[in-house]
N, C-alpha and C positions, 0 to 999 in steps of 0.2 A: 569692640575691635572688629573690624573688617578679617573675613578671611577668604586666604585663596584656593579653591574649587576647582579640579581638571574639569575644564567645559570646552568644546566645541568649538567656540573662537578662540582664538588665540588671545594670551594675555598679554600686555607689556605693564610693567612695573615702574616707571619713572620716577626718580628721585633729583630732586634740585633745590636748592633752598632760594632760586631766583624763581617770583611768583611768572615773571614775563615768558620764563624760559619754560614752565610746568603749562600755561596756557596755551601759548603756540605749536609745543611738540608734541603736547598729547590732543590738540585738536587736530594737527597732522595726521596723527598716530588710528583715532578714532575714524577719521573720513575714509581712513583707508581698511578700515572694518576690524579695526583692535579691542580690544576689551581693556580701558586703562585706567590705571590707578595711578595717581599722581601725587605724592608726596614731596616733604619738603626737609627731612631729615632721613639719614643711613638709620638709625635706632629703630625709627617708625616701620623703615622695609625687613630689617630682622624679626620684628616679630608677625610679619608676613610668610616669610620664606620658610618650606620644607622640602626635602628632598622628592616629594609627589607631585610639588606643581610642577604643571604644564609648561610654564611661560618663560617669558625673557628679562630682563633685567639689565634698562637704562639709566645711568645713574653720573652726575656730574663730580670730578674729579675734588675740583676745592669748595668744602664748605664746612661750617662751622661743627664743632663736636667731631665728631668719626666723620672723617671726610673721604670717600671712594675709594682709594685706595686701602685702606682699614676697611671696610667694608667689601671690599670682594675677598680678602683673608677669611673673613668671617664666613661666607658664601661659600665657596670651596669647602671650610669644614662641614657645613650643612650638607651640599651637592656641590665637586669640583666637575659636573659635566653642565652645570647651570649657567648658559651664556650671559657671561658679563658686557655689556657695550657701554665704554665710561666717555665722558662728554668734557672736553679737553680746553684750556683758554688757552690763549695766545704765549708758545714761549715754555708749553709745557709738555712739548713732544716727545722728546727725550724720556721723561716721565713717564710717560703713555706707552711709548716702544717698553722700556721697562715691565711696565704692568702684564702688555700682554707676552713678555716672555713669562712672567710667573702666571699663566695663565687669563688675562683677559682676552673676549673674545674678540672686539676691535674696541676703536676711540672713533670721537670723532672730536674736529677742531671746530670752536665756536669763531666767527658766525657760520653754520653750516645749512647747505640747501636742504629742502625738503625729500625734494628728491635723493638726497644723498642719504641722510636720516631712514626712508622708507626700504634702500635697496638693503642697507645692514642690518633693518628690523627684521626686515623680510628672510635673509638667509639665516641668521639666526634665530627664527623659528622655526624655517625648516630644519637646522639644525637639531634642536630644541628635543621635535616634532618623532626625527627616527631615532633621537635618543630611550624616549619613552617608549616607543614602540620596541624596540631594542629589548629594552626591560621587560615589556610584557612579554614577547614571544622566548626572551630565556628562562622566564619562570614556567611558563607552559610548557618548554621543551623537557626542564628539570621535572615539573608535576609529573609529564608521561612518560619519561625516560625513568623515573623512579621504581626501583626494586617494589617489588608485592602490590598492592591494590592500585589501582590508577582511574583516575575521570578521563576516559578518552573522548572525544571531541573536541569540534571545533567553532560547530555551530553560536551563536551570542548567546543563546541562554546557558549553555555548558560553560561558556567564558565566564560567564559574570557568576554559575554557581562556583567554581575552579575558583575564582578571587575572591565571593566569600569564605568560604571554606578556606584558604589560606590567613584570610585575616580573620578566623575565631578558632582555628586549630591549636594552636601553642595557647591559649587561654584558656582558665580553671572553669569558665562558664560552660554548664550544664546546658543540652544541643535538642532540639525536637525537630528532625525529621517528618516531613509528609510529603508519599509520595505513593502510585499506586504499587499493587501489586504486581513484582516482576521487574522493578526499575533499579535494583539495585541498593537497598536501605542499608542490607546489613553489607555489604562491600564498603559503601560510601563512609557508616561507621565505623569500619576496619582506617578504611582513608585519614579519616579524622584524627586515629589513635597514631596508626605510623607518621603523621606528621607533625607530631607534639613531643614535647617533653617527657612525656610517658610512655613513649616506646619501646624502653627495656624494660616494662612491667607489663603485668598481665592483662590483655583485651578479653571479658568475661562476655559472652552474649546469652541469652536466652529468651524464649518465645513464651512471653505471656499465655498466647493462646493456643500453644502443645503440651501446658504441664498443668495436670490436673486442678481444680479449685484446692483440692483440700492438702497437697503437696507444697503448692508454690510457696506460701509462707517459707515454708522448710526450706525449698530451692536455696530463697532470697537470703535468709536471715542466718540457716544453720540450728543446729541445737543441740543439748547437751545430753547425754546419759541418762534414759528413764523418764525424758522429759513428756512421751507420751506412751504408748504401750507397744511400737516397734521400733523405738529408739534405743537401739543396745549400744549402741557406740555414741562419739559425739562427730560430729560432722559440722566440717568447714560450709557455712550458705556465697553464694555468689557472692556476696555485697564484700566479704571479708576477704574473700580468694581474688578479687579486684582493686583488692586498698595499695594504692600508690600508681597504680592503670586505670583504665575508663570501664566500667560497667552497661554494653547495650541492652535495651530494656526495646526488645518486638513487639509488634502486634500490643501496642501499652493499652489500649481502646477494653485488648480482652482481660485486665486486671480488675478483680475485684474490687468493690466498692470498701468493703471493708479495711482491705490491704492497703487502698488506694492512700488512705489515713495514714499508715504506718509509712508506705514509702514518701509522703511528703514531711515528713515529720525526721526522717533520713536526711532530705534534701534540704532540710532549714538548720539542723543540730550536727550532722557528719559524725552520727554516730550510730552503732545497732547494740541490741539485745538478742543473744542467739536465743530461741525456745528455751523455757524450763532454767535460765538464769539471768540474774539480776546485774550483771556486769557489764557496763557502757565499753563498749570496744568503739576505740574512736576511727576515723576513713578518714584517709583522703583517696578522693574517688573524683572524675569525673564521669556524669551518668551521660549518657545517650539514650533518647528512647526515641521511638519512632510510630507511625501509624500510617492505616492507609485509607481512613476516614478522615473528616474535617471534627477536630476533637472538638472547638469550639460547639460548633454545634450540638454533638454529645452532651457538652456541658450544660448547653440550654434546654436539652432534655430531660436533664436527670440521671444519664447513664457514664456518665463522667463527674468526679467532682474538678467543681471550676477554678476553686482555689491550686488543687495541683495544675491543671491546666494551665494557669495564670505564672507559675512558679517552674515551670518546664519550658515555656513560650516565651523565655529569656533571647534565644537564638533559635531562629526557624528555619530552618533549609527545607526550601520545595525541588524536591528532582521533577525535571520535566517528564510527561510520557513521551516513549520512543517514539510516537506519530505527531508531537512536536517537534521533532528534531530528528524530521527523515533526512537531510545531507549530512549525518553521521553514520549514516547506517554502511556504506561501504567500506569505513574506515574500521567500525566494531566487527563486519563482519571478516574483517580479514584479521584482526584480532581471534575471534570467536575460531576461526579456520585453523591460525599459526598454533593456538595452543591446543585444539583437535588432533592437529598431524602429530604433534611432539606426545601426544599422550598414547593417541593408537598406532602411531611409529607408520603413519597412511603419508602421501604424496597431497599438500594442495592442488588441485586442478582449475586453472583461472574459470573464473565462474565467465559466461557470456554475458554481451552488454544486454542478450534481452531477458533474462535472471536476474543481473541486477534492474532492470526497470523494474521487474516485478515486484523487488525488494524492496525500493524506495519509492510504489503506489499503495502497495500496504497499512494497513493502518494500525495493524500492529497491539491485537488485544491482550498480547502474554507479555507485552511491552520486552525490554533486554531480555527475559529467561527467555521466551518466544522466539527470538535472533539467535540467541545462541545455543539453543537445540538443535535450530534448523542448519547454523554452522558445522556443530558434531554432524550431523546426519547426513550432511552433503560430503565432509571427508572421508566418512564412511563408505557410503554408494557413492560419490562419485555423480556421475551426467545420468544417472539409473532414478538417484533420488530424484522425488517430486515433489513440486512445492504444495502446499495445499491452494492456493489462491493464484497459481501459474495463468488458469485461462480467466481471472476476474479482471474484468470491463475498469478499462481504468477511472471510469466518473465514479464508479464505486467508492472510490478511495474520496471522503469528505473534502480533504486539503486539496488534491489533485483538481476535484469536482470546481472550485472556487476558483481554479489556476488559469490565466486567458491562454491562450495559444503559444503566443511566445512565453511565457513564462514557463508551459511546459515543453518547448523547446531548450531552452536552456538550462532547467532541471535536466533534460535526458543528454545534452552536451556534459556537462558538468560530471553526472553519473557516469557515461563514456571514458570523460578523462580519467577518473577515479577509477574506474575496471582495468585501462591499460595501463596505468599508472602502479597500481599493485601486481596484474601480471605480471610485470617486468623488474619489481623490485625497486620502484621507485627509480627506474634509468631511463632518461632523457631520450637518449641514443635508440635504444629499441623504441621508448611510447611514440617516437615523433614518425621512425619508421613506419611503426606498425597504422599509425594512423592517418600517414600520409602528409603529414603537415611539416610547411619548415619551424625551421627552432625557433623563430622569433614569432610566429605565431602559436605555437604551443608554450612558450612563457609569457606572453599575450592573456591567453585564454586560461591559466594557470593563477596568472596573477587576479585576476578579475573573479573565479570563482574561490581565491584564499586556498589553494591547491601550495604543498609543501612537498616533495620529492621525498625530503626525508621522514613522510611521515607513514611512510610506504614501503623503505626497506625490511628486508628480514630481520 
């Protein structure tokens, strides 16, 4: 079975059970740079259609079996924002007016020009086109408008980790994190947990590599009365204090080899043995672990076993480093800033646009913790604090070094707008003033660098 893929061209979908009429309007369709799929039954296009494609959907009024009309019913249940364009015979307008009161997007009457055919393809892809986009910037807006952890950015690699992470969050599959040091692991873990069905249960976290070798067992598992010779009580292990929430497992690299045995033997059975007793206590757990090595290659060392490796590398999430993704950095640090002030009860003081240059030539080796120290420390001191890397040479900066001239002209435009742009709270009014520009050129230059007003407010 053929299926349909959000790609980059546009798709049309054409449905007719007239071979003459699938040749002419999708060679039409194609000359004019469509992506098309041409069928010759409604049955054939439902099991096509899902509420994620892209595309559009032309389809002829009378024909055999489920004829167009029955078929855009079906459509609408699927996606009722899914432009329908149905293809009409002589005598069947009335019809057609019908349809698209119950929601079709147009008709057209056979025999129809090409030109006519292209202008209604064409608007209803653009149609189509801000629909989808539509969709993506409210899920984004929800992700960081959302109560407790948040992925802030906007940059593509933030996008595309933001929609994985959506689509394996609500799912039982066990999560492996790699990402450096400083970037956010156990946040993005937290992330994971509040955005699942495990929410109202416990988020258990613990660092592999701050609790001792010869404790961690204990941490994990628990155990019972007597079971060693300071075990006076029994005590609940992580794994159990996490049954029905997610279990984050840090720094997994620094887990004993021994152990490593035991907790993959957890992750195949969903079950443990406290210490010192013989009783399967069953889990449901989803585990998170994470690292800031390449565990694979651990594995091909010897200092990993590869089987759990193999068995954890179900779903991978790589967080990029912050010096990938320097056009977020205005945006976190005025995050990093708002929850500075609220905590030392200090005043933000708009940072200057040539503080922010400094911020986004950096290259940023404490990665996110690194940003948002330096955000504490600035609402603290104020225009007193100093950057550590304030007078470094901008070729310093690797990404910067590789940047032609206009490119780092338009980074330092870009950064500008972002500086006046949170000065002011995200208001038009003041950024345009402040920077001299009319309006239709500061949503000009807004638009073009993916600049959001509301992304800006207090």
């Amino acid at each position: 079975m053929q299926s349909l893929e959000l790609n980059p061209t546009p798709s049309i979908l054409l449905v007719d059970d007239e071979k003459h009429i699938r040749l002419s309007a999708g060679q039409t369709l194609e000359l004019a740079g469509y992506d098309v799929i041409a069928l010759d039954s409604a049955e054939k296009a439902l099991e096509l259609i899902n509420d994620e494609w892209s595309g559009v959907l032309v389809s002829d009024i009378n024909m055999p079996g489920m004829d167009g009309l029955a078929l855009l019913k079906r459509v609408q249940v699927i996606d009722p924002d899914l432009p329908v364009i149905l293809i009409t015979g002589h005598g069947d307008i009335s019809m057609a007016v019908g349809a698209m009161r119950d929601g079709a997007y147009d008709f057209i009457e056979k025999p129809f020009s090409t030109d006519l055919l292209l202008d209604i393809v064409r608007r209803a892809v653009e149609k189509r086109a801000l629909t989808i986009e539509n969709r993506r910037l409210k899920l984004d807006l929800e992700a960081q408008s959302a109560p407790g952890p948040r992925i802030i950015g906007n940059t593509p690699n933030i996008q595309q980790l933001r929609r994985l992470v959506h689509t394996v969050a609500d799912t039982p599959a066990d999560i492996l994190i790699l990402a450096e040091t400083g970037s956010g692991k156990d946040l993005l873990a937290r992330y994971i947990h509040e955005h699942s069905r495990r929410r109202d249960k416990n988020f258990v976290a613990i660092n592999c590599g701050a609790v001792p070798e010869s404790l961690i067992e204990s941490e994990l598992f628990g155990h019972e009365k007597g079971a060693f010779t300071d075990a006076k009580s029994q005590r609940i292990g992580k794994f159990e204090h996490a049954n029905g929430g997610t279990l984050f497992l840090d720094e997994i690299e620094s887990m004993p080899l021994a152990l490593q045995v035991k907790l993959l033997r957890v992750l195949e059975d969903r079950t443990i043995e406290r210490l010192g007793s013989n009783q399967l206590i069953p889990l449901d757990i989803r585990v998170v672990a994470a690292s800031k090595v390449d565990l694979k290659s651990q594995a091909e060392r010897g200092d990993f076993r590869e089987d759990l490796y193999y068995r954890l590398n179900v779903v991978r999430i790589e967080v990029p480093p912050l010096r990938e993704r320097l056009d977020d950095i205005p945006l976190l640090f005025q995050h990093f800033a708002i929850l500075a002030s609220a905590l030392y009860g200090r005043e933000v003081l708009p940072l200057s646009a040539e503080r922010m240059h400094s911020l986004v030539t950096h290259d940023w080796p404490g990665n996110v913790r690194e940003l948002r120290n330096l955000a504490e420390r600035y609402v603290l001191l104020g225009e007193s604090c100093t950057f550590d890397f304030d007078n470094r040479p901008i070729t310093e900066n690797a990404e910067a070094g590789k940047m032609t001239l206009p490119e780092q002209v338009e980074r330092f435009e870009k950064m500008l707008l972002q500086a006046e742009l949170s000065r002011h709270g995200g208001s038009i009014k003041d950024t345009l003033v402040s920077l001299g520009l009319p309006r239709k050129t500061l949503y000009d230059k807004m638009k073009k660098y993916g600049l959001d007003k509301n992304d800006y407010k207090p």
